[in-house]
C-alpha positions in Angstrom: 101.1 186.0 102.5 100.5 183.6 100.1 102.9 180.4 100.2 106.3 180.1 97.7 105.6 178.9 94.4 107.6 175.5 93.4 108.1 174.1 90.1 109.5 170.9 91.6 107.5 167.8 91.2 107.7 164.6 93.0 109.4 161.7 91.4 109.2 158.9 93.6 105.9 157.0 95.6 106.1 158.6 99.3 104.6 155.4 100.3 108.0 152.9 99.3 110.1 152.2 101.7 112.7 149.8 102.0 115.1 147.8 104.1 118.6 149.0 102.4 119.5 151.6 104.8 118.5 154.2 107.5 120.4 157.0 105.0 117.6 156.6 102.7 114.5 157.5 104.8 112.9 161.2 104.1 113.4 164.4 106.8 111.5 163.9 110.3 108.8 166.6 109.7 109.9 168.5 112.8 113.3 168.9 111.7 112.2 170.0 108.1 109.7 172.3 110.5 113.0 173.9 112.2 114.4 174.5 109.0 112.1 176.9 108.0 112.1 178.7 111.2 116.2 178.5 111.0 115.3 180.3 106.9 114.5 183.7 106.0 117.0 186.8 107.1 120.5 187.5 107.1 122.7 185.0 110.0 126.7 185.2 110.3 128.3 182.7 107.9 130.7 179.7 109.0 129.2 179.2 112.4 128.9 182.5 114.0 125.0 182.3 113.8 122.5 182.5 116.6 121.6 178.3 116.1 124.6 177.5 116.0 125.8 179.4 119.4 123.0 177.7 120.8 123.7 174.1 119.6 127.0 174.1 121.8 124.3 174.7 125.3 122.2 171.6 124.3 125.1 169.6 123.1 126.2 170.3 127.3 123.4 169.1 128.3 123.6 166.2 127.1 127.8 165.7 126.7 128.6 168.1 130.4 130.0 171.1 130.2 132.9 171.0 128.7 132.0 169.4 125.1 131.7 171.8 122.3 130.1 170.9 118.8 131.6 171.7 115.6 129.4 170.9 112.6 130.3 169.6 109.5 128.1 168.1 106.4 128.4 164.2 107.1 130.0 161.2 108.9 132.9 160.2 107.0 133.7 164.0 107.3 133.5 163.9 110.9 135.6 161.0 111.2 138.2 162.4 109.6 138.5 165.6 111.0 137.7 164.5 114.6 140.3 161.8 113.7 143.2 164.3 112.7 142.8 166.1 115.7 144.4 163.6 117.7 146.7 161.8 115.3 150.8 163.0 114.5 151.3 162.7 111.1 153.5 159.7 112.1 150.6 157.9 114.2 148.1 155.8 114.0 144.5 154.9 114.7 143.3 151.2 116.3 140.0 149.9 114.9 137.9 146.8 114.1 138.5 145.5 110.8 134.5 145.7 110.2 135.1 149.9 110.9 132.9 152.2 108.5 136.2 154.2 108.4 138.2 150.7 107.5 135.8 149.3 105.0 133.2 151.9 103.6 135.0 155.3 103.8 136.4 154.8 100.5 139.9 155.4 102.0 139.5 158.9 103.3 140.8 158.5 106.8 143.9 157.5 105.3 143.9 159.3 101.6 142.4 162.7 102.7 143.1 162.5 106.7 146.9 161.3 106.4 146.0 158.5 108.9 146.9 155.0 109.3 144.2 152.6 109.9 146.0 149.6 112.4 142.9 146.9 111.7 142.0 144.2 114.1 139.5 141.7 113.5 136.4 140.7 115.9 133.9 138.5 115.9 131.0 141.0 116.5 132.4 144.5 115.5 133.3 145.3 119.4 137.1 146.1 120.5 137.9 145.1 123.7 141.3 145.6 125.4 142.7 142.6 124.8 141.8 143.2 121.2 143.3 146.3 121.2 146.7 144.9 122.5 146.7 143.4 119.3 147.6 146.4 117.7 149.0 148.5 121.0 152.9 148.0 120.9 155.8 149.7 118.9 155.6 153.3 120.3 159.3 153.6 120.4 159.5 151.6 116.9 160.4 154.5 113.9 159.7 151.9 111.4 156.2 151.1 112.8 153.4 154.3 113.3 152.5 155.0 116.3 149.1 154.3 117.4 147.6 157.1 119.4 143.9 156.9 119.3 141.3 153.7 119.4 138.3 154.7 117.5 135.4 152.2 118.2 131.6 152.9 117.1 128.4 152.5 118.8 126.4 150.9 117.2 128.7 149.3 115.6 129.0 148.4 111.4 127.4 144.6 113.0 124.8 146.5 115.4 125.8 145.4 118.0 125.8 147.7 121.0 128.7 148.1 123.5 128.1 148.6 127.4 129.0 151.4 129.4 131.3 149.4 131.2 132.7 147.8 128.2 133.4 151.4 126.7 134.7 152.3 130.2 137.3 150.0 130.3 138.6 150.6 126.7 138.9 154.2 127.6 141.0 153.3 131.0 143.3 150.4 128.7 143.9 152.8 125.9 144.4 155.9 128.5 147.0 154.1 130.2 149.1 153.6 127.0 148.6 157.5 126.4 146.3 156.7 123.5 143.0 158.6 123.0 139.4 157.3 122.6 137.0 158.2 119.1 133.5 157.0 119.1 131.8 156.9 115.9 128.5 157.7 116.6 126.6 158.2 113.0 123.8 155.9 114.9 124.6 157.0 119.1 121.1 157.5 119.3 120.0 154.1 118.4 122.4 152.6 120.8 121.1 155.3 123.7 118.1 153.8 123.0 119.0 150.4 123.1 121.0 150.8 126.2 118.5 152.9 127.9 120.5 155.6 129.3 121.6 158.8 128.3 124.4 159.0 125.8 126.6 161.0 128.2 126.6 157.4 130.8 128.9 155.7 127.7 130.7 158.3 126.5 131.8 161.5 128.0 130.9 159.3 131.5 133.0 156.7 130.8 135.8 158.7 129.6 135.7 159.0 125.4 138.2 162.0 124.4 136.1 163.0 120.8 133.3 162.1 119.2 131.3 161.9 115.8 127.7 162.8 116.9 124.9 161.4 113.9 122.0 163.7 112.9 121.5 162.0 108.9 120.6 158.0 110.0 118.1 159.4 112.9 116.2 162.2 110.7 117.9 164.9 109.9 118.4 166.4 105.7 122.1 166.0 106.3 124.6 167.3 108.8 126.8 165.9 112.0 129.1 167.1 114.7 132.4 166.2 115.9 131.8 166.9 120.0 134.7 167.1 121.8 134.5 166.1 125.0 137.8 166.1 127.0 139.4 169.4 124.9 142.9 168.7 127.2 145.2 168.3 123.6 142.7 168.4 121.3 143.4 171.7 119.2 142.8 173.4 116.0 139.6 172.3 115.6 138.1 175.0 113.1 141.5 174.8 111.1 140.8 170.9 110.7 137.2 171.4 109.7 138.1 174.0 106.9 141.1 172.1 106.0 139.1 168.9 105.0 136.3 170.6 103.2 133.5 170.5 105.6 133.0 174.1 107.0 129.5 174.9 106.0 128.9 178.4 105.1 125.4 178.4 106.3 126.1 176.6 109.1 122.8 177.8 110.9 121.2 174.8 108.6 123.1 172.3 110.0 122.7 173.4 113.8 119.1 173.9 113.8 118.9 170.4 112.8 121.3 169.0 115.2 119.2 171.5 117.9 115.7 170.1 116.5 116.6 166.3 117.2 118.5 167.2 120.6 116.6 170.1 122.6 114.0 167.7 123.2 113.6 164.0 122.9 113.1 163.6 119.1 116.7 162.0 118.8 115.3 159.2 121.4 111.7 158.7 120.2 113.1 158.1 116.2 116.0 155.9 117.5 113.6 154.0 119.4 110.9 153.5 116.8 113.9 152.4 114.8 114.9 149.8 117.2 111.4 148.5 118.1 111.1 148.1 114.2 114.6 146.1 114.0 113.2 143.7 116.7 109.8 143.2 114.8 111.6 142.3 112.1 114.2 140.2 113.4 111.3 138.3 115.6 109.0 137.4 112.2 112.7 136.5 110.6 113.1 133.8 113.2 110.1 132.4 112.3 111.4 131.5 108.9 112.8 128.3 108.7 116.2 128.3 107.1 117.0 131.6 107.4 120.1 132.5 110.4 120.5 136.0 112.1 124.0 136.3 112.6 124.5 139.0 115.4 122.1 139.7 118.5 119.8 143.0 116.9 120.9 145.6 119.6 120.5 148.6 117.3 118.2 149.2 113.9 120.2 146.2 112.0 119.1 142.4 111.2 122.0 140.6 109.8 121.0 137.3 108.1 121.9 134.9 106.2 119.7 132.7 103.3 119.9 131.1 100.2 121.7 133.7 97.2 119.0 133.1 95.1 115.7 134.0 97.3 118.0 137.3 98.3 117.8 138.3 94.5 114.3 137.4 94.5 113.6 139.5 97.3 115.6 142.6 95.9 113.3 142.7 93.1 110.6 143.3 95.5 112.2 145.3 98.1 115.5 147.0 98.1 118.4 146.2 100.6 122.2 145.2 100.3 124.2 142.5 100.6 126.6 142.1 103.2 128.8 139.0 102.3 127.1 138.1 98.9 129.8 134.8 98.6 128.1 134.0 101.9 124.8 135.0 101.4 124.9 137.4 104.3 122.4 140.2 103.9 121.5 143.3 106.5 118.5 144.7 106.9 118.0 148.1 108.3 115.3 149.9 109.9 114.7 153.5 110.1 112.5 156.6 112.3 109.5 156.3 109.5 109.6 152.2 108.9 105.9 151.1 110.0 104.6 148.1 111.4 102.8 147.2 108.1 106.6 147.5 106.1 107.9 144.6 108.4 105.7 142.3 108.5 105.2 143.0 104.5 108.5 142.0 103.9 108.6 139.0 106.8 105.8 137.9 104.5 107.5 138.1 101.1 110.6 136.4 103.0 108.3 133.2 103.8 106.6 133.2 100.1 110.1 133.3 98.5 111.6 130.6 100.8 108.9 128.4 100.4 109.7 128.6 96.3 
């Protein structure tokens, strides 16, 4: 059979790539490969498909056996559903102040999910328990809502990386209060790989209720999951996803994605490529005299901070974001398809715009 004709033409150099964020990298050939094998043929709308029935026994595999997958189109959607599944309309969720759902969600956790966000600040993105105690109290109080979940991420908004133990002991603090744990995890695979163990040892291990499970940031056209992973009071799952928008009718194209970076070990060997590229970079960055890395690179993230003017310079030459332009904080991020030659490119162009 002769292949599809396509009218579409390419409008950008495949070659470009940048340090702005692991969102815009291209589709891992393998998943774009699964894709077709997914296309072609009728398949049960909303999630009654063959790839999506077989999602939920890899997601076991790596989550245990009682975590189920429910697919939605991206993070901030899984956020907020996952998030509404274990919040009263009079409660409340813990976070770090630095939280994608705090500070780059656009307000959706608390405009679309009903949700209040109860914001504490930390000095590398991480909660611990006594941070959480900052925010913990008031159950009883009908003038104050009730917090009832602590949602963390790993890695975090800073890239920094928390330990099993660490996420261990948040889950036992904020148990003990009858509070539920949420891990964001648009990037769990980069801090798997950081932390060199499976993803199960520091979440459903260590006792996290729910989950937001990444698939874009690690290769994947689009498409996440909320996992549950302890189901006791979690309910109304499907409701939740349909309510907020993010029930995909051909939900098979979602799932095969998901399946393609999970069956095997392509989720690990992009997150790691990531990571190897993020320490690359950070190690020529060090190099450079009067430039700072501001948080230890656990994950694919530098964090820096130089002079306001060389940044500008540099955006004209590569493309990347601010973090803290008043400060002159910067981040950096690496992706599954960043090369050896794009680092140490851009370490280069950092030394001849410095030395201006």
């Amino acid at each position: 059979m002769n292949p599809p004709r396509t009218d579409a033409r390419r409008h950008h150099d495949p070659d470009v790539r940048g340090f702005a964020s692991d969102n815009y990298a291209g589709v891992h050939p393998e998943v774009l490969a699964a894709l077709a094998v997914a296309n072609g043929g009728h398949q049960v709308a909303y999630g009654e498909d063959a790839y999506t029935e077989n999602l939920q026994q890899v997601i076991r595999s790596h989550f245990g056996p009682t975590a189920e997958a429910f697919p939605v189109f991206n993070g901030t959607g899984a956020n907020v559903v996952a998030l509404q599944a274990v919040v009263d309309r009079w409660g409340a969720v813990i976070c770090a102040e630095s939280a994608h759902i705090n500070v780059d969600e656009g307000g959706a956790p608390e405009r679309v999910g009903g949700l209040k966000l109860l914001t504490v600040p930390t000095p590398d993105g991480k909660l611990t328990p006594e941070l959480i105690d900052r925010q913990a109290y008031g159950w009883d109080d009908e003038h104050r809502a009730m917090p009832q979940v602590v949602s963390i991420a790993q890695a975090t908004e800073l890239g920094t990386v928390y330990t099993p133990d660490e996420i261990r002991a948040i889950c036992e603090h904020a148990h003990a209060h009858g509070m539920k744990v949420h891990v964001d995890g648009s990037r769990l695979a980069n801090a798997a790989a950081t932390l060199d163990v499976p993803m199960r040892t520091f979440t459903a291990a260590a006792g996290v209720d729910l989950l937001s499970l990444g698939g874009t940031k690690n290769g994947a056209l689009f498409g996440e999951a909320v996992v549950v992973l302890n189901p006791d009071g979690i309910r109304h799952m499907k409701h939740l996803r349909k309510l907020s928008m993010q029930l995909a009718s051909k939900m098979r194209f979602v799932s095969v994605q998901l399946e393609a970076l999970l069956a095997r070990d392509l989720w690990l060997r992009n997150a790691r490529h990531a990571g190897e590229m993020a320490q690359r970079l950070a190690e020529g960055v060090r190099a450079v005299h009067g430039v700072e890395i501001l948080y230890p690179v656990q994950a694919n993230a530098v964090f820096a901070r130089l002079p306001h003017e060389v940044s500008k310079r540099l955006q004209k030459r590569f493309r990347f974001y601010f973090w803290d332009e008043a400060a002159g904080d910067v981040r950096w991020m690496c992706a599954f398809d960043t090369t050896e030659d794009d680092v140490d490119t851009f370490v280069a162009a950092l030394k001849e715009e410095m030395a201006r």
